[in-house]
Every structure is written in C-alpha cells, then in structure tokens.
N, C-alpha and C positions, 0 to 999 in steps of 0.2 A: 561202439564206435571209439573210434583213436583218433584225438586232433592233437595235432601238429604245430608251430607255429614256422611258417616262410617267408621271411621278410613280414612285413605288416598284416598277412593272409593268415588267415586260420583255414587250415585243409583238413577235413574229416574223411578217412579212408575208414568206411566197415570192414569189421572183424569176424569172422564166421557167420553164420546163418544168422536170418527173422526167424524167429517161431512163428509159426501162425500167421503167416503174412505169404497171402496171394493176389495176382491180380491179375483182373481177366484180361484181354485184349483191348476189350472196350473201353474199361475202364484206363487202360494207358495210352489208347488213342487219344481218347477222350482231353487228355494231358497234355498233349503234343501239339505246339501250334495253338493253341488255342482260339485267336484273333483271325485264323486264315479266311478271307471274306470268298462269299462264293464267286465261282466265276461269271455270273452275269454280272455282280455289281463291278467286275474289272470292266467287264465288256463295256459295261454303262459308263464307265468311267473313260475309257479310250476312244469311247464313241465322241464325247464331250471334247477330250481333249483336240481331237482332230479339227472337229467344228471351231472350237475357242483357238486353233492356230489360223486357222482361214482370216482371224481378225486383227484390226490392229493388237488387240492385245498377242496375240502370238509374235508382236514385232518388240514389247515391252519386254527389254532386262530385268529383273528381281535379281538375280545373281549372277557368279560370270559362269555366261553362254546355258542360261537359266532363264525361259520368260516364265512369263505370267502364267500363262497359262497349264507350267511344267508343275506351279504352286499349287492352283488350283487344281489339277488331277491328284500331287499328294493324297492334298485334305478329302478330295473326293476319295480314294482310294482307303483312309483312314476311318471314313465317317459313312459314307454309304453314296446318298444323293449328290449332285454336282451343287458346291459351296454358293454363296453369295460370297464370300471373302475368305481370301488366304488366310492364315494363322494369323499374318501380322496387322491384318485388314483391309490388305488392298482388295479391289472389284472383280469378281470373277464372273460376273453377267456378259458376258460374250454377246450374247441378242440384241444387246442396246444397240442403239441405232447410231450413235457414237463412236460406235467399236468397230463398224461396219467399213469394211474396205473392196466387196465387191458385193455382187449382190449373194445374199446366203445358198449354198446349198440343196436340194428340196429337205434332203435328209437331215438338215439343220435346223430347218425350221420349228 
C-alpha cells in the first residue's frame, strides 16, 4: 500500500496484488451492510408507525414537519421492537388512553 496525504486525509491506494488473499462470496456479503434489519421488523415497525399516527401523538412536532411518532419508528427501525421513548425521551406509547383521539383501529389494538 501507498498513502498519500490530501488535505487532512490519508488516502491508501493498493499497489499490485495480496498474496494469499481470497474471499469467498459469503464472506463479503457477510461485510456488506451489516445492520440491515429483516424485513418484518420494518414491516413491524410501519405497522406501529401508522397506528401511532391515528393518535394525538401523530399531531406532536419533535422537528420541523417531524412528529413524534416519525421518532419513534426511527428508534424502532434502529432497535427492533416499537420504543417506550424516542432517543431524547419523549413517549412513544401510542395505546395510552391519553393519546387517544378516536377510537383505535381493530388492527391497533
């Protein structure tokens, strides 16, 4: 390997061949994306998120033209299961009775 320096970056460009260095498919799949979550837990996640817009919190700002509920799919989307609390700590309990602004869904319940 040959580095370089560019501006502040150190760029490593290889020079001729690995000896000895193969890799199978799998093993460079394996490398790629690592974090990509399966598709049901998206599904799970936009399931929630739908529901949690039905609610007042779907009318909650967290950022601009961002509710609450855009927060809580994140963290769900990041983590697997639908959060009790955004990053920052707000409520992402959609079900409470609170939160409630017509009657739920069946599929919400």
């Amino acid at each position: 390997m040959v580095a370089s320096l560019a501006g502040a970056c150190v760029v490593e460009e290889p020079v001729g061949e690995l000896a000895g260095v193969s890799w199978s498919e799998a093993e460079i799949e394996s490398q790629v994306e690592p974090n990509v979550e399966p598709a049901a837990r998206r599904s799970g996640c936009r399931h929630h998120y739908s529901c949690c817009m039905d609610t007042k919190l779907g009318d909650i700002k967290d950022g601009p033209n961002m509710t609450r509920c855009y927060f809580c799919e994140s963290r769900c989307e990041d983590e697997g299961p639908w959060p009790q609390q955004t990053y920052y700590g707000a409520d992402c309990q959609y079900w409470k009775k609170k939160y409630e602004k017509k009657k739920p869904r069946k599929e919400c319940l």
